[in-house]
N, C-alpha and C positions, 0 to 999 in steps of 0.2 A: 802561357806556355813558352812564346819567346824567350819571356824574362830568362825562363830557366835553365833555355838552351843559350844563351847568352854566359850567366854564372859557370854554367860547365865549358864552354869553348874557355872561359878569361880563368878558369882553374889551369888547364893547357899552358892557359900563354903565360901567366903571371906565376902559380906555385910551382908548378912543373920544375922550371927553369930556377926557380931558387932554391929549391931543396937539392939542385943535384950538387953544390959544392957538399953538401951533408952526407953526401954519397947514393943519393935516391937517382932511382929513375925511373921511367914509365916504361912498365910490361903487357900495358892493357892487350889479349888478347883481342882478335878481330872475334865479332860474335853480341848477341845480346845477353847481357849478365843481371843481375840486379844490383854488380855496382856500376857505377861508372870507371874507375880509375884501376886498374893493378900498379903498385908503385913494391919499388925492390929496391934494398939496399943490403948490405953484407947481412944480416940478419937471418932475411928472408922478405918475404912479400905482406902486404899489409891492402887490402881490397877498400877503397874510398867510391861513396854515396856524394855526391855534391847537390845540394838542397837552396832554393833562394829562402831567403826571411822572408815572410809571411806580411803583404802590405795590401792595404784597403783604402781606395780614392785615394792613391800614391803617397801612402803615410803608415809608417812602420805599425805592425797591428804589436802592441802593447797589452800584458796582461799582469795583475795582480802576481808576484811572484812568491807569497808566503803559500799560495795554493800548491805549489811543484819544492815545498822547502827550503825556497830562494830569500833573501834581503831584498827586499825594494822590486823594483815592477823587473818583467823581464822578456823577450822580443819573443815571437813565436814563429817555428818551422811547419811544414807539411812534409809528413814522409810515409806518402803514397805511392806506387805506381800509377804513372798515367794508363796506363792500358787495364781494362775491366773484366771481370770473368770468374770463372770458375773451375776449377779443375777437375780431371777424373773423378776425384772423390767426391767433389759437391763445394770443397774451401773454397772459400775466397783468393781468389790470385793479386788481387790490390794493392791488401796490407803486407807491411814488409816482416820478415818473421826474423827472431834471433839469429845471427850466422851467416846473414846473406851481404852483410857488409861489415869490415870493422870498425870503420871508421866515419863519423858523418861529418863533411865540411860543408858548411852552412854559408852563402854569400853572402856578406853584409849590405851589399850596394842600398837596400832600399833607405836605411838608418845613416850610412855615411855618404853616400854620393857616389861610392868608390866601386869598381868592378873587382881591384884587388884582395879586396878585405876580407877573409875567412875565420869564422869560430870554428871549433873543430871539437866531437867529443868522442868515446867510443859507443862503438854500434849496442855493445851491450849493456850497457846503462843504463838506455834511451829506455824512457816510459812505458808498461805492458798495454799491450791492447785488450780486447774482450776476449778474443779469440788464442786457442792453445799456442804458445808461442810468437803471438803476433806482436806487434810495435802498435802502440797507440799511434793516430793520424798528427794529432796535433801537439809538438815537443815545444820544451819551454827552451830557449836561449839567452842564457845570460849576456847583460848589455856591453857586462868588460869580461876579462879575464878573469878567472876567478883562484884558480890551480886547487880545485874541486872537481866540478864537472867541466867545463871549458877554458878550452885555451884559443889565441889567436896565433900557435905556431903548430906547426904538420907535422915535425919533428918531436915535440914535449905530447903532443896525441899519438902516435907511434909507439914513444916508450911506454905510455898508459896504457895502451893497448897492451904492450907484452909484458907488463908487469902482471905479479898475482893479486889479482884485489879483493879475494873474498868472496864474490859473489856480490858485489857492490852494484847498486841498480837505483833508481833516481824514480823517487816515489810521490804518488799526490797525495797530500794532505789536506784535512775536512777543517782547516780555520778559515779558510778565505773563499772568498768564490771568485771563478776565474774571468771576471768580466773588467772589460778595459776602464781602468781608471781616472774616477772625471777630473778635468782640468776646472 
């Protein structure tokens, strides 16, 4: 849980402050949200999710990437709520549902070393969960750039975000199984 308050303070310190010559800035109201960032530029505002890469005995967790439609192996996220429950109605408050973020930047650090390093893709794409409108737990992250699903600039996920893409959504597929690749 550190790790991942760490990833979000060095989103602050590092993206924050580069994207404002691109004309961004941070509008995060005070409050608890389900994103973490509001960022605004002439546009309009775009709500970012800051997630760490997913690492196991301090070694990037690695998965079969033709499972999620991907070439070659690909890194894996967790996009849960840490806080637990249930709501009025009986749902789950966990999982994250369509809409409640646009954008997810993902921390590279455990893969490069680096606290700067961000994938970034839009909220709606991300993998369905079981539940009506929910986000699966566990998202596939490509290892580079792809200008498909991910990118490593906040600016090029932005435009993605407000482009029309169809209804475009990032789907599992039954050739692979998604277990970590032996060396």
């Amino acid at each position: 849980m550190l790790r991942g308050v760490i990833a979000d303070a060095a989103f602050r310190t590092f993206v924050v402050p580069s994207v404002k010559q691109h004309g961004w800035r941070d509008v995060t109201p005070e409050g608890n949200f389900a994103y973490d960032y509001m960022m605004e530029d002439a546009a309009g505002k775009v709500s970012v999710q800051v997630k760490l890469q997913r690492s196991e005995k301090g070694q990037p967790v690695v998965r079969i990437g033709a499972r999620y439609g991907f070439t070659g192996n690909v890194y894996i996220t967790e996009t849960q709520k840490t806080r637990t429950g249930n709501d009025g109605d009986g749902e789950k408050t966990r999982p994250y549902r369509y809409g409640e973020f646009d954008i997810l930047a993902v921390s590279m650090q455990p893969s490069t070393g680096k606290w700067d390093r961000y994938m970034y893709t839009v909220g709606r794409w991300l993998l369905p969960g079981k539940g009506e409108n929910e986000m699966t737990t566990l998202q596939p992250v490509s290892m580079k750039p792809d200008d498909t699903w991910w990118t490593d600039d906040f600016v090029t996920a932005a435009a993605w975000f407000r482009a029309n893409d169809g209804g475009k959504r990032m789907k599992l597929t039954t050739t692979a199984k998604a277990k970590r690749p032996r060396k």
